[in-house]
VMD Tcl script that draws the C-alpha trace (Angstrom):
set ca {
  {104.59 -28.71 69.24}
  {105.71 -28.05 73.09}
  {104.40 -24.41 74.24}
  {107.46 -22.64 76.04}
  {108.33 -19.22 77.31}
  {111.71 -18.87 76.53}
  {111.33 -16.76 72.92}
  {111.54 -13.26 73.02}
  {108.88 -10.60 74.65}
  {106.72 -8.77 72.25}
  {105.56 -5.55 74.37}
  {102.85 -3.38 73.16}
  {104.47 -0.10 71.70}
  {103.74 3.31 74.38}
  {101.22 4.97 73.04}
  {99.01 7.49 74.34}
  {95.50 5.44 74.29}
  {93.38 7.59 75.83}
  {89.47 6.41 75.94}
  {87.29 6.11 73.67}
  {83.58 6.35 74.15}
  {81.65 4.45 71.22}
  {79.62 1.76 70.41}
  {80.79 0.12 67.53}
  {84.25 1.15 67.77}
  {87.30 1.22 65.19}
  {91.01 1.12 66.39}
  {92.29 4.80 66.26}
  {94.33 6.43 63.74}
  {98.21 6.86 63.98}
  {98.58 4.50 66.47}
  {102.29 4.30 65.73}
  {102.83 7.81 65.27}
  {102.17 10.19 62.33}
  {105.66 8.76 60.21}
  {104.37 5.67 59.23}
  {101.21 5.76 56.59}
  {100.73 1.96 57.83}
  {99.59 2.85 60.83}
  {97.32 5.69 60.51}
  {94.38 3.98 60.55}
  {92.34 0.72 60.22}
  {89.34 -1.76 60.89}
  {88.59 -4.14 63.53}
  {88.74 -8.12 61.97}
  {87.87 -11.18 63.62}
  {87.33 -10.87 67.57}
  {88.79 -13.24 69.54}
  {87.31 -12.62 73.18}
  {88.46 -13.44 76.79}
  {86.80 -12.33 79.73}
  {89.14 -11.84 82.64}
  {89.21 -9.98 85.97}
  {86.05 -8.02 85.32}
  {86.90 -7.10 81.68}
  {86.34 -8.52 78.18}
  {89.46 -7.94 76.34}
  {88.50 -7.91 72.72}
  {91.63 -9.17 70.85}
  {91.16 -9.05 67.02}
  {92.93 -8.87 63.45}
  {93.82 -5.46 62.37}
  {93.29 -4.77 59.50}
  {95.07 -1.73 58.13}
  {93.40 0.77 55.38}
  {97.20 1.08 53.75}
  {99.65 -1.69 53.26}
  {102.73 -1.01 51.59}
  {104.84 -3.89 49.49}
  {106.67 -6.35 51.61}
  {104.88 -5.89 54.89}
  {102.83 -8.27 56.87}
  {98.96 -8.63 57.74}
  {96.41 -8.74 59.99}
  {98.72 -8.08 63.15}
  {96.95 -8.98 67.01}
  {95.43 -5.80 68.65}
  {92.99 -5.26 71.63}
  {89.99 -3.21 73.27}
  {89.52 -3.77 76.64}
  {86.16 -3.22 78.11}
  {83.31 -3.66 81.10}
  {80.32 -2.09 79.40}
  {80.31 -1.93 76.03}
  {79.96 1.81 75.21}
  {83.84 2.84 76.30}
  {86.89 0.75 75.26}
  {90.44 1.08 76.12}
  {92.45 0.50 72.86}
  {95.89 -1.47 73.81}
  {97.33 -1.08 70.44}
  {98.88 -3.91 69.29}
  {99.47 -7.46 70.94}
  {101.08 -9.84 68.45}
  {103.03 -8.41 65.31}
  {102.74 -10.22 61.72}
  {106.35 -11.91 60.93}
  {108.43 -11.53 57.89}
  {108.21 -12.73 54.30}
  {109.75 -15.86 55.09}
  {107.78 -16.40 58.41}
  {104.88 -18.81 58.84}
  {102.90 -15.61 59.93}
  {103.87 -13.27 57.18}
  {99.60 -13.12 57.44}
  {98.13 -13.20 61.08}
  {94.74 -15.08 60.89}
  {92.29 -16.05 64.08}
  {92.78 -17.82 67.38}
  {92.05 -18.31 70.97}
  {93.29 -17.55 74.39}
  {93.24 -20.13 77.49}
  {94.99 -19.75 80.49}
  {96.86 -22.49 82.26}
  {97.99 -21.99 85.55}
  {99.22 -18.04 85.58}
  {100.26 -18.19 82.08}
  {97.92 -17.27 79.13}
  {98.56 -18.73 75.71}
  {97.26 -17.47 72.64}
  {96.94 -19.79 69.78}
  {96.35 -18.17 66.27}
  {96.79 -18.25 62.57}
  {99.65 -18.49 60.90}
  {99.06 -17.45 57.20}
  {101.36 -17.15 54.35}
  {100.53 -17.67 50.93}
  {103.86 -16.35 49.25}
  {104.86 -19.30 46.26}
  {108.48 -19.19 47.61}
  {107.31 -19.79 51.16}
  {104.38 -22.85 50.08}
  {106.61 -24.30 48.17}
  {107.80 -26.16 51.23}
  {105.64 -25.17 53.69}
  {101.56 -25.27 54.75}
  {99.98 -21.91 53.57}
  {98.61 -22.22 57.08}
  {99.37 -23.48 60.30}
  {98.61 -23.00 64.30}
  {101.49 -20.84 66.32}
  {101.19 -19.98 70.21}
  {101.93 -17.15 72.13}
  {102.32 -16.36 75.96}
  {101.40 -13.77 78.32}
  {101.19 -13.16 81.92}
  {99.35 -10.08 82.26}
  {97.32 -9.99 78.41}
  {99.29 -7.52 77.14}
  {103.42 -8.69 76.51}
  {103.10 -11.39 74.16}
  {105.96 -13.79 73.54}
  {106.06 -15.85 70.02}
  {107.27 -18.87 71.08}
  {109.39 -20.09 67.91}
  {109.28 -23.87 68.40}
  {105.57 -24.48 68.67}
  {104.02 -25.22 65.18}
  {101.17 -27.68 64.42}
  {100.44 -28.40 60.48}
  {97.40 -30.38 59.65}
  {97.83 -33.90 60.18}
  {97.07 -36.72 57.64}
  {93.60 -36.23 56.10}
  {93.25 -32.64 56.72}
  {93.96 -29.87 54.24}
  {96.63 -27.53 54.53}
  {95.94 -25.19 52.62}
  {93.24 -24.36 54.91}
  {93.61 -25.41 58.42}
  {92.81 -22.33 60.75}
  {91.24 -20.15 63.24}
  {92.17 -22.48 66.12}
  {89.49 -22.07 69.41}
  {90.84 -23.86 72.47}
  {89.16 -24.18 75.83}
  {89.55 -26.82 78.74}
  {86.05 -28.71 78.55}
  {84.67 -29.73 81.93}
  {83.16 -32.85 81.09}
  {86.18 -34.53 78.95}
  {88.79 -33.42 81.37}
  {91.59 -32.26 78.60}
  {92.04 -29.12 76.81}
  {90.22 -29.13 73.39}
  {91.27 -27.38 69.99}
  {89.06 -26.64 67.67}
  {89.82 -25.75 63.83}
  {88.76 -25.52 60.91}
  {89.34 -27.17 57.59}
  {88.60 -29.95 55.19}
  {89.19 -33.30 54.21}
  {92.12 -33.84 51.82}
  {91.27 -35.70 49.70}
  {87.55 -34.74 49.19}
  {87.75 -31.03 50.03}
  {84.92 -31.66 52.40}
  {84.58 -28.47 55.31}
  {84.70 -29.86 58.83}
  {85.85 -28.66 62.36}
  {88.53 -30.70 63.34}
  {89.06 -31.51 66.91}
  {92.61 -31.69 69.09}
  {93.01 -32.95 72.52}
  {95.66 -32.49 75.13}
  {95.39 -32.99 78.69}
  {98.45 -29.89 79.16}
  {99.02 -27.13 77.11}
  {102.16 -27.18 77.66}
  {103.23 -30.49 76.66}
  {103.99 -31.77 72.77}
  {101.34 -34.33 73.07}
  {97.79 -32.21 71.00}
  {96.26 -35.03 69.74}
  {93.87 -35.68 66.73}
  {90.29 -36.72 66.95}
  {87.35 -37.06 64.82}
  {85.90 -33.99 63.68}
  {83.66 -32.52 66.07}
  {81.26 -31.47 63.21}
  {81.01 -32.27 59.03}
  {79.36 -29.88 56.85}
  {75.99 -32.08 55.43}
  {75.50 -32.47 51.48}
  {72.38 -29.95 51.63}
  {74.75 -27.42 53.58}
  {77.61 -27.92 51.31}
  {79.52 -24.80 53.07}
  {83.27 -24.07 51.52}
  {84.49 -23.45 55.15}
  {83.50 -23.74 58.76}
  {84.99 -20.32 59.66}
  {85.89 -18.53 63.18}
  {84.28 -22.29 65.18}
  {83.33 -22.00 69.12}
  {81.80 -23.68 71.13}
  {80.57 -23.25 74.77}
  {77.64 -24.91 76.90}
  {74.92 -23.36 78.51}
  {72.89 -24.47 80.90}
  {72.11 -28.67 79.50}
  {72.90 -27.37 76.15}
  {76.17 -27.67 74.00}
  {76.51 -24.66 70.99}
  {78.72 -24.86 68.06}
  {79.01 -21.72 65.98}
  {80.90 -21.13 62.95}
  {80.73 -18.82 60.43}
  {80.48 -19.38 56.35}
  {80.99 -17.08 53.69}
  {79.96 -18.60 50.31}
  {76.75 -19.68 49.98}
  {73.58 -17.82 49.38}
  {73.03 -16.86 53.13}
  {75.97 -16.26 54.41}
  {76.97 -15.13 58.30}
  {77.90 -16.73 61.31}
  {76.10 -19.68 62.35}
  {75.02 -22.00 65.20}
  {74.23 -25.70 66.01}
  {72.77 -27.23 69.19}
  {73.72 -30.86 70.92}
  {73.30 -32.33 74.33}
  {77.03 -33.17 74.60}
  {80.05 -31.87 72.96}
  {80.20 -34.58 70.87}
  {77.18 -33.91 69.18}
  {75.03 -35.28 67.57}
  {74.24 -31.40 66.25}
  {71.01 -30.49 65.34}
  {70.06 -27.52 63.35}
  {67.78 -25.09 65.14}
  {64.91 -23.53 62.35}
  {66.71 -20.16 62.52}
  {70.02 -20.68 62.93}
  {71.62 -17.14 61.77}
  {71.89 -14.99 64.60}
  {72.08 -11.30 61.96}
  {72.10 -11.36 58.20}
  {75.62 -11.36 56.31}
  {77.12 -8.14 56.87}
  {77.81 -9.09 60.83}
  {80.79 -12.00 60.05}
  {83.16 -13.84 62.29}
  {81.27 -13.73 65.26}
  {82.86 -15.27 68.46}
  {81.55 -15.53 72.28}
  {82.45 -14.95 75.41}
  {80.92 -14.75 79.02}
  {81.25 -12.83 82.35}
  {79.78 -15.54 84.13}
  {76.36 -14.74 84.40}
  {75.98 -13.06 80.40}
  {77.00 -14.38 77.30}
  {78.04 -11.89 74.39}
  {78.39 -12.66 70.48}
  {81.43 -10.03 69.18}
  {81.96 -10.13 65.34}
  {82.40 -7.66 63.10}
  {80.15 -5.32 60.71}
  {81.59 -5.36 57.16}
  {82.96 -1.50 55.58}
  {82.61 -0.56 51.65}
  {84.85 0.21 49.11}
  {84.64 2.57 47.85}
  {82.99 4.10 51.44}
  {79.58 5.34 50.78}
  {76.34 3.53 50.70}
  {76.46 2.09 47.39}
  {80.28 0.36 47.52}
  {81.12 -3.00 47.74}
  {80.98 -5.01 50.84}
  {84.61 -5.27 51.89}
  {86.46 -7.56 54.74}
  {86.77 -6.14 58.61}
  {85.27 -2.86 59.58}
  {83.10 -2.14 63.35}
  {83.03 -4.06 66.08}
  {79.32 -5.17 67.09}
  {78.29 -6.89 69.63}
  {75.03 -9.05 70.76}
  {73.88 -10.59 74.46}
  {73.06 -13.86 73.54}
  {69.55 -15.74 75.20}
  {68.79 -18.76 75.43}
  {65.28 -19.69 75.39}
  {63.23 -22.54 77.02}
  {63.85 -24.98 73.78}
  {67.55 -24.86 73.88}
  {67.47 -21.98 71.05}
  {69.15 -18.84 71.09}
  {68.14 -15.44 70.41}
  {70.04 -12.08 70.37}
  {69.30 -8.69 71.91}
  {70.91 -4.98 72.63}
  {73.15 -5.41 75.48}
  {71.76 -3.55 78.59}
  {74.69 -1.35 78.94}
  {74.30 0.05 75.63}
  {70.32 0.80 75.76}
  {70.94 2.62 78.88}
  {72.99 5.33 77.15}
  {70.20 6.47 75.13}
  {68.08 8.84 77.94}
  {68.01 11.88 75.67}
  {64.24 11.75 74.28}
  {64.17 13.87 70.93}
  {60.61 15.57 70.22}
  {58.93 13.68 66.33}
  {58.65 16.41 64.15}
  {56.98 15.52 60.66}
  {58.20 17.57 57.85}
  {55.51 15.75 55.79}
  {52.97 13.02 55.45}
  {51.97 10.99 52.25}
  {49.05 8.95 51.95}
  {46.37 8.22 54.21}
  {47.89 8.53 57.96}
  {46.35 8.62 60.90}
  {47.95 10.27 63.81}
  {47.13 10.15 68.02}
  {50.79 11.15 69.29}
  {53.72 9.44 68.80}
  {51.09 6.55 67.35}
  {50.57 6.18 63.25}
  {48.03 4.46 61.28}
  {49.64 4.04 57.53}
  {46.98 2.77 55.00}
  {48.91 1.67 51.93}
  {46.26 -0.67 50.56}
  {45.72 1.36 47.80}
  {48.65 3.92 47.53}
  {51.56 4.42 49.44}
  {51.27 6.40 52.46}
  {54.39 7.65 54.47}
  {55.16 10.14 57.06}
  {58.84 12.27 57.12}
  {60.35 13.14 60.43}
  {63.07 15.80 60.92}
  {66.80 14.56 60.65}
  {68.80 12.81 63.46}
  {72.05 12.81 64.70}
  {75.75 10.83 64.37}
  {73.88 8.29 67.21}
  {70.35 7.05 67.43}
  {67.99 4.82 68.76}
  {64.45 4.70 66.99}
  {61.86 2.60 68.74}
  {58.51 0.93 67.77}
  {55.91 -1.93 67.86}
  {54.75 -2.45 64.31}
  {51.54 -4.42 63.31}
  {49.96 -5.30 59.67}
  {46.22 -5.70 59.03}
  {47.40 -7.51 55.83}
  {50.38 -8.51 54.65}
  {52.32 -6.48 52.50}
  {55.20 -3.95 52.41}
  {56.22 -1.51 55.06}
  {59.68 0.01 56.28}
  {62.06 2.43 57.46}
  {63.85 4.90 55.50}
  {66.98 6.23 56.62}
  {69.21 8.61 54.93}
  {65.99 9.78 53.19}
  {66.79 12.60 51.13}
  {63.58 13.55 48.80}
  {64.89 15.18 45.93}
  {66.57 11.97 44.54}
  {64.12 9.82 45.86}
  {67.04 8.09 47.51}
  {67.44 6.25 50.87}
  {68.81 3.41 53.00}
  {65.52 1.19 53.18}
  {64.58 -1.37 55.75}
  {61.96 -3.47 54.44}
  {59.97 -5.82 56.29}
  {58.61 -8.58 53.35}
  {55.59 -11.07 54.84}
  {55.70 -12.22 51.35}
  {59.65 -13.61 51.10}
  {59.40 -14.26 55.05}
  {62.45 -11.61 55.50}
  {63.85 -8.31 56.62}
  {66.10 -6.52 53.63}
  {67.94 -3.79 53.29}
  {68.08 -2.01 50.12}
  {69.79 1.08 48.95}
  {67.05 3.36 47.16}
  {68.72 5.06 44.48}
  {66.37 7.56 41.73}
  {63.19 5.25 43.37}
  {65.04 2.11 42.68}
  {65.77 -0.52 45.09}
  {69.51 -2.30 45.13}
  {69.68 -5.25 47.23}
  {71.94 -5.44 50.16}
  {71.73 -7.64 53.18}
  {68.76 -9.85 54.38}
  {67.65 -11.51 57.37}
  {64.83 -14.83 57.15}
  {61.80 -13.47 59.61}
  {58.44 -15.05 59.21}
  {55.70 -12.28 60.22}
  {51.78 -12.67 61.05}
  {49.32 -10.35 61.08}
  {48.40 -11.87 64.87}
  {51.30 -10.68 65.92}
  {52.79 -6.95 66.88}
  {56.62 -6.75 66.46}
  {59.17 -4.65 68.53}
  {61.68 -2.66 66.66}
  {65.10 -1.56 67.68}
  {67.06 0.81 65.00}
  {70.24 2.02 66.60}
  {72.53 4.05 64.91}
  {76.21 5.03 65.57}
  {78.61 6.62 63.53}
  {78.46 4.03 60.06}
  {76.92 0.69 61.51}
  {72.84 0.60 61.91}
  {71.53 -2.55 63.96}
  {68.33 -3.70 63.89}
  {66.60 -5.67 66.67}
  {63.47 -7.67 66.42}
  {61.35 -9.02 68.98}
  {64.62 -9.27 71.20}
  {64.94 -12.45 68.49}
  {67.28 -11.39 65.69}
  {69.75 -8.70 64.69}
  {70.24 -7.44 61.30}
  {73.33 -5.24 61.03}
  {74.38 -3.35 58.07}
  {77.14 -0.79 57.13}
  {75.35 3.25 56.70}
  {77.33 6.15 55.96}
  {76.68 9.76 56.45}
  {73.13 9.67 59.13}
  {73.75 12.43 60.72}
  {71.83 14.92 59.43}
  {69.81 13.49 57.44}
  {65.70 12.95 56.99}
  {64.11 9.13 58.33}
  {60.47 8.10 57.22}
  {58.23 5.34 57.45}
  {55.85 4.10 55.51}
  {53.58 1.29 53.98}
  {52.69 -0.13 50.52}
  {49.76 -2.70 50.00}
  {48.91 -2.68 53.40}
  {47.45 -1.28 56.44}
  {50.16 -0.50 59.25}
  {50.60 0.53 62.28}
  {53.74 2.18 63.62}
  {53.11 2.55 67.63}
  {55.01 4.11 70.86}
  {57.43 5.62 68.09}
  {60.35 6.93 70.54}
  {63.81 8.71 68.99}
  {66.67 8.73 71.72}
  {69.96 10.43 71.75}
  {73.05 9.25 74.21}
  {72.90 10.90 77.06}
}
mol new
graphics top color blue
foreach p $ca { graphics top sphere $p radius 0.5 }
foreach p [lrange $ca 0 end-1] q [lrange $ca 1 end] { graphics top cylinder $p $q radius 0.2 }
display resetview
């Protein structure tokens, strides 16, 4: 299990990168050229940040729209960035292996550095029947750099879960050195064999280097009310007197990425009340800091087919949150800085038409729904948006945001704050009929005004709230297109209503 450099280089292929300017970014077409149809284009995967020398360099699985018979998966690629709104694409890092290869499949991982030398420990996936029939389907490889960009496999580091664990699923290694234990500590995540039970597993070492990673209890067991399948994508970090541990879970009935909070590393962990940081369509979601800012990076799930009303499918736009922590030791997310201040352009309202009883005084709007629906229809927007507003109910019932509103098939992309199920959901509205999407738990009060952040770009839409919670969701074709509000069963009032372009 030593960690060497003596394997062969693995050098980024030339490409012209140029920049890109965006801010939920994909990895650019025909990265390779125009020859091969695998690399034309594809979808950013699971992030796996490091923050070094002033940047954030955004490693993560690629995941490629075509993938023809005998290839590999999910090969390492990389942004690089300092502000979030342009990223230098790398191309790609760490190449998938061959058929016979414990990384036929590339899955998640880490980088530390030790010394001048960074190693990279990821996934190694391969679920071929000749390969598992003597081998783990997975297993944790290692990788080494001295500038972040030429990667060397090194061939004779392989770690296989140990007695107890399951290998069948043992991934997504997260190694940092923690302060307070002195060693170097590997996180990963599987389950119990036998009992199938999810946990992240904990290794220790006190060098890198050396043969000598070490198993210790789990750092954290799923409970019996959780029950979660897997403990995807773990991390952990401490801020301020507070250790985090967040992990991300993709089969129960609210699924997304996760946290837990503890006084020490070693728990114990206690759940906080909200402990989703964005509803299910943001997955996979890792941190990193600059030293003074902490940042969540995951990634905002595509369709298939792609249009509003496809299935949710795996990988698709990097997002990214600042993380906050607030006085209790709980967390909140909000817009990083550097991406708000893009949007300078103010764009004038203009109402193609009102519904309803609504009461206008500027860019202010009184909707009484409490009998019938009332609703007002502003002019369309563009490719990238932010829509702003404090929203406050006089009683509690229905009242969103329509976007993609197009008014001959009564159909939109609706945003539906519900007092009564104590969430925010997304529906697609298709001939006047809602189909469920994505949901966030919120718990509203008609005490209480609430500040709303809608931000568009190209085919993601986030949704701040309060500066508390994020709700991302996949929405195609914006630009162009109609946005309304409006209120049903209650009395609402959409205030400061603001619509900015990028400057």
């Amino acid at each position: 299990m030593s960690c060497s450099n003596d394997d062969e280089t693995h050098s980024q292929v030339p490409i012209d990168t140029g920049n890109q300017t965006a801010i939920y970014p994909l990895p650019p077409e025909q990265w390779m050229g125009e020859t091969n149809p695998y690399y034309t284009s594809g979808y950013v995967g699971d992030v796996m940040p490091y923050f070094d020398n002033g940047k954030f360099n955004l490693f993560f699985l690629h995941d490629a729209k075509t993938k023809p018979a005998g290839e590999g998966f999910h090969d390492i690629h990389s942004f690089e960035t300092s502000n979030f709104t342009e990223f230098d694409y790398n191309g790609r890092m760490i190449p998938y292996g061959t058929a016979d290869e414990p990384d036929f499949g590339v899955g998640t991982g880490s980088v530390v550095k030790v010394g001048n030398l960074y190693y990279f420990y990821y996934t190694g996936h391969n679920g071929i029947p000749s390969f598992i029939q003597n081998n783990p389907r997975e297993s944790v490889l290692c990788a080494t750099s001295t500038d972040l960009k030429n990667w060397t496999k090194v061939k004779d580091f392989k770690l296989t879960a140990p007695a107890g664990y399951y290998d069948f699923d043992f991934r997504d290694p997260h190694v940092f050195y923690n302060e307070e234990e002195g060693k170097y500590w590997m996180l990963m995540s599987t389950q119990t064999d036998p009992g199938r039970k999810a946990v992240v597993a904990l290794f220790t070492t006190s060098d890198p280097s050396t043969n000598n990673w070490e198993v210790q209890s789990p750092v954290y067991t799923t409970t019996s009310e959780e029950n979660y399948l897997m403990l995807e994508c773990a991390d952990m970090f401490k801020m301020g007197s507070y250790w985090y541990l967040i992990f991300s879970e993709n089969w129960s009935n609210y699924k997304g990425t996760r946290y837990r909070i503890a006084n020490s590393p070693n728990g114990p962990w206690t759940t906080p009340e909200i402990d989703r940081f964005d509803g299910e369509y943001l997955y996979a979601a890792k941190t990193a800091s600059n030293g003074n800012q902490r940042y969540l990076f995951g990634w905002t799930a595509r369709k298939a087919p792609e249009n509003n009303t496809g299935n949710k499918e795996w990988a698709g736009n990097l997002v990214i949150h600042e993380l906050v922590q607030n006085t209790d030791g709980t967390l909140r997310v909000q817009q990083p800085e550097s991406v708000s201040s893009i949007f300078t352009n103010d764009v004038a309202l203009e109402m193609v038409k009102t519904t309803g009883s609504v009461n206008q005084n500027n860019n202010t709007f009184v909707l009484d729904g409490s009998s019938s629906e009332a609703s007002v229809v502003f002019q369309s927007i563009k490719k990238s948006n932010v829509i702003t507003f404090d929203t406050s109910f006089n009683s509690l019932g229905k009242c969103g945001i329509l976007l993609n509103y197009e008014n001959e098939g009564n159909s939109a992309f609706n945003i539906v704050f519900e007092p009564d199920n104590n969430r925010i959901t997304a529906y697609n509205l298709v001939n006047g009929i809602n189909q469920y999407v994505n949901h966030i738990p919120f718990s509203f009060s008609t005490a209480e005004s609430y500040d709303i952040n809608i931000t568009t770009n190209e085919d993601v839409c986030v949704i701040y709230v309060n500066d508390t919670i994020a709700f991302s969701n996949r929405l195609y074709n914006t630009s162009g297109k109609q946005w309304a509000i409006y209120s049903n069963n209650a009395k609402v009032e959409f205030s400061n209503i603001s619509l900015k372009n990028p400057y």
